[in-house]
VEXDREN-2710 file (C-alpha; in Angstrom, 1 decimal):
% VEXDREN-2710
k/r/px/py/pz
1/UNK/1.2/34.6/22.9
2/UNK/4.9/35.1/22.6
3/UNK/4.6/37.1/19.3
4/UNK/1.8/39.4/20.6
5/UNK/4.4/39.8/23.9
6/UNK/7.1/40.4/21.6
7/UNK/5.2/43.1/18.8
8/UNK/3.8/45.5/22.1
9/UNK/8.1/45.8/23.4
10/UNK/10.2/45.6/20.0
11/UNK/10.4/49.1/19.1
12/UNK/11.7/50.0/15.2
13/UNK/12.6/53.0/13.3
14/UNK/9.1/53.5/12.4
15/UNK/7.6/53.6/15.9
16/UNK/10.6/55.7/16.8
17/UNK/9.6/58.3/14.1
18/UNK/5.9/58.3/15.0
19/UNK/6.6/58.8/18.4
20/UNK/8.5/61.5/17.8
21/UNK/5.7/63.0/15.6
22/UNK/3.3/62.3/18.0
23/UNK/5.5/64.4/20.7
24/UNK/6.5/67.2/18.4
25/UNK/3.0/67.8/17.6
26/UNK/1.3/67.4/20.8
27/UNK/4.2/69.6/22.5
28/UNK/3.0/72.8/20.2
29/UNK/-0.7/71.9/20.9
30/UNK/0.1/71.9/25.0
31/UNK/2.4/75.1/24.9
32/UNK/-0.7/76.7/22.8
33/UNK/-3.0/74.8/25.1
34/UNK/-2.1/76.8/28.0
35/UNK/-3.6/80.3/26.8
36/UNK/-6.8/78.6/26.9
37/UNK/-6.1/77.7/30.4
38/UNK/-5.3/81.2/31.4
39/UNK/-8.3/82.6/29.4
40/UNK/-10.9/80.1/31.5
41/UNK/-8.9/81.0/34.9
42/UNK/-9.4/84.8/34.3
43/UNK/-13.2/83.6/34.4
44/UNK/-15.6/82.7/36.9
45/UNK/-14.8/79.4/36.1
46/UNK/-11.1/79.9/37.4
47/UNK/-11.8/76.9/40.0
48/UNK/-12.5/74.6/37.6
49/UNK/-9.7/76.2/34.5
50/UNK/-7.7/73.4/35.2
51/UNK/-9.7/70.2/35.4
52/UNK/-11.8/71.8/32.4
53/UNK/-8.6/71.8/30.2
54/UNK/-7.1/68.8/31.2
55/UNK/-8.1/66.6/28.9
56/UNK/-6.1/68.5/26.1
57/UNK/-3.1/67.7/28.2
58/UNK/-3.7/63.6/28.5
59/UNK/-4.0/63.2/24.6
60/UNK/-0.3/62.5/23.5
61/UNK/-0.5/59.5/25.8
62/UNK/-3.2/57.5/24.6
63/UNK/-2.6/58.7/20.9
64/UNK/0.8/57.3/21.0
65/UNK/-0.4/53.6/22.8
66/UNK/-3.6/53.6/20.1
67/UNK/-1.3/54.1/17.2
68/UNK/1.7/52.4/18.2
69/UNK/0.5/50.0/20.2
70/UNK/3.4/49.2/22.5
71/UNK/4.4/48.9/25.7
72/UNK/5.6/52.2/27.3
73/UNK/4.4/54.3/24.1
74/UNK/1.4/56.1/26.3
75/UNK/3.7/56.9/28.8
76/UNK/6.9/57.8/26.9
77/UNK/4.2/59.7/24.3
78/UNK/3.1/62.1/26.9
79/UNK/6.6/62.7/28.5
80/UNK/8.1/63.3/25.4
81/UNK/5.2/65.8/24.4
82/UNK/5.4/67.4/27.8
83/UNK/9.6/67.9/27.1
84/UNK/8.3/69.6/24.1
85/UNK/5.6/71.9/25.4
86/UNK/8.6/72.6/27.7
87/UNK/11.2/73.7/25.7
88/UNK/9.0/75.8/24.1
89/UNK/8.7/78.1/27.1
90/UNK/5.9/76.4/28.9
91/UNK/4.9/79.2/31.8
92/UNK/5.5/76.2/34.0
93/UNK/8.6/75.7/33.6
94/UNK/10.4/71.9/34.2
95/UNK/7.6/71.2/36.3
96/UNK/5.8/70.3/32.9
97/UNK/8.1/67.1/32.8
98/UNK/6.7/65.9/36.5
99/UNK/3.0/66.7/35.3
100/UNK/3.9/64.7/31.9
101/UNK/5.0/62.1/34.0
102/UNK/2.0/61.6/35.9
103/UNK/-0.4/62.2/33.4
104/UNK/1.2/59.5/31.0
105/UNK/1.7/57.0/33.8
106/UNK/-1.9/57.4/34.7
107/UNK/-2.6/57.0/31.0
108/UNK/-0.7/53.7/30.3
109/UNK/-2.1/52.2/33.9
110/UNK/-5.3/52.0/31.5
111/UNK/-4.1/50.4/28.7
112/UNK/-2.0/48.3/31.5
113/UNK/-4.9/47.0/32.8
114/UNK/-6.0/45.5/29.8
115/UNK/-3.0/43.2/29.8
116/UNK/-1.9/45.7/26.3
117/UNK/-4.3/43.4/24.8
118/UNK/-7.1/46.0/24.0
119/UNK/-5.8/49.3/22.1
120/UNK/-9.1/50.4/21.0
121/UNK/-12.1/51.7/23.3
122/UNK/-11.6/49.3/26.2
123/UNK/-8.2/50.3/26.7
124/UNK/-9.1/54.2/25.7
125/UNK/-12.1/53.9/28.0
126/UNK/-9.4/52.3/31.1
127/UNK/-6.8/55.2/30.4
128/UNK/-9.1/58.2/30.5
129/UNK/-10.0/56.5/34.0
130/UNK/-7.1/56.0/35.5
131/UNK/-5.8/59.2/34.3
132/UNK/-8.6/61.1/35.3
133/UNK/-8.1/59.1/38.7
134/UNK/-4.0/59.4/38.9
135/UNK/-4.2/63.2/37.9
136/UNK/-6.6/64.2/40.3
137/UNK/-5.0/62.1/43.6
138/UNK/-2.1/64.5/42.3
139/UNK/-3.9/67.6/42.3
140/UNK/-5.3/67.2/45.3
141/UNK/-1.8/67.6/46.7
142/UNK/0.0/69.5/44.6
143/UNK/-2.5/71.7/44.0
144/UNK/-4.5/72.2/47.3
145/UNK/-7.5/70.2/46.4
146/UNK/-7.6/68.7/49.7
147/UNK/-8.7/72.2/50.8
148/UNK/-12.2/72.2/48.7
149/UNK/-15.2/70.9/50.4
150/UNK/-16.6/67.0/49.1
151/UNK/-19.1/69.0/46.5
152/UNK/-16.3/70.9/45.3
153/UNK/-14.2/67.8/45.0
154/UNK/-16.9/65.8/43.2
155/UNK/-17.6/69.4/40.8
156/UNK/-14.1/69.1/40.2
157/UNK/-13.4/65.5/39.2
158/UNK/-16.7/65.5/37.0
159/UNK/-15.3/68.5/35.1
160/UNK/-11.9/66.5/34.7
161/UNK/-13.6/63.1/33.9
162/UNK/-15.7/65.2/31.2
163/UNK/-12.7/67.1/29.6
164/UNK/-10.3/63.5/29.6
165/UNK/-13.0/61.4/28.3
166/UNK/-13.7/63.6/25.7
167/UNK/-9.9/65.1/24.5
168/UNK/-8.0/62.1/25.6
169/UNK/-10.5/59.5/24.9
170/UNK/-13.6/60.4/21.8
171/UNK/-11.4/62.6/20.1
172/UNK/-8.1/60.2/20.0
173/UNK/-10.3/57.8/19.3
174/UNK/-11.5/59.4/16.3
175/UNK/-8.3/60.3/15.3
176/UNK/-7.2/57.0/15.6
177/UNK/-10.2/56.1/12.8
178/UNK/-9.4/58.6/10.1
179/UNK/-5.9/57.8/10.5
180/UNK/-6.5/53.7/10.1
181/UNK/-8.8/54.8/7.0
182/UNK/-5.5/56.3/5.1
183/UNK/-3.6/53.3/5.5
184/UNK/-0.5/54.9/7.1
185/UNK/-0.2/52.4/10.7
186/UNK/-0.5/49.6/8.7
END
C-alpha cells in the first residue's frame, strides 16, 4: 500500500516533462478553442456556446491524471494549460487561470474519489462528474445562471454533461489507448 501511496506523489523528470507537454499542447488547443466558442455564441445556440464547448476546456486535467497518474497531475495539468492558453492572449484575460482552477479541481475531485486508485474509466467517468458538477455550481454564479428558469438550468447542465463526457472523458480516454499502444508511459 505504501508503494502505491508513494508512486501517485513522487514526481520525476519524466512526469515533469509530460506535464509540461501535456500543458503546452492543451494551452494552444484552448486559445484556438475559443473561436469555436465565439462562432456557436454568434448562433442561436449562444445560451448554450459555453456549456456546449466546455468539455474541450476540462481535457488537460484528466489527460494529465490518466497518463501520469499522480496525485495533483489533473489539477496542476489543467492550470498549467489554462497559464498557457493565457499567455497566448486568451480574450479572457487572467481570469483563464481562476477558470483553470476550477475546472481542474473539479477534475481531480473525480479521480479523488476513487482513493487515486482507479486512473482508467472509473476515475474518468468520477472526473467528467464532478467537473461537470464543480463547473456548473460556478457558472451559476459567475455567470448568471441563477437567472435561467429550472428547464433552462437542466438544458444547460445536459449540454455540459454531454460536451465533458465526451471531450474530457471518451476522447481522453481514447487517447489514453493509442498512446499505451506505442509504448511511451511505460
Amino acid at each position: 500500500m505504501q508503494t502505491l501511496q508513494q508512486n501517485n506523489t513522487r514526481w520525476h523528470l519524466k512526469d515533469v516533462i509530460f506535464l509540461a507537454i501535456i500543458a503546452i499542447f492543451f494551452g494552444i488547443i484552448y486559445q484556438l478553442w475559443g473561436y469555436m466558442y465565439y462562432a456557436l455564441a454568434a448562433t442561436p445556440l449562444k445560451p448554450f456556446a459555453n456549456d456546449l464547448t466546455l468539455g474541450v476546456w476540462l481535457m488537460a486535467g484528466p489527460m494529465a491524471g490518466v497518463l501520469l497518474k499522480k496525485v495533483g497531475a489533473t489539477f496542476l495539468g489543467e492550470l498549467l494549460a489554462a497559464t498557457v492558453e493565457m499567455l497566448l492572449f486568451s480574450s479572457w484575460g487572467v481570469s483563464t487561470l481562476l477558470s483553470g482552477s476550477i475546472q481542474g479541481l473539479g477534475s481531480e475531485l473525480g479521480f479523488a474519489i476513487t482513493g487515486y486508485k482507479n486512473w482508467d474509466k472509473i476515475g474518468l467517468a468520477f472526473s467528467v462528474l464532478t467537473s461537470t458538477i464543480v463547473t456548473f455550481g460556478w457558472d451559476l454564479f459567475s455567470n448568471g445562471y441563477l437567472h435561467y428558469q429550472p428547464l433552462m438550468l437542466i438544458g444547460l447542465f445536459a449540454a455540459r454533461l454531454l460536451s465533458v463526457g465526451f471531450f474530457a472523458g471518451v476522447l481522453v480516454y481514447w487517447i489514453k489507448r493509442l498512446l499505451d499502444q506505442t509504448g511511451l508511459m511505460k
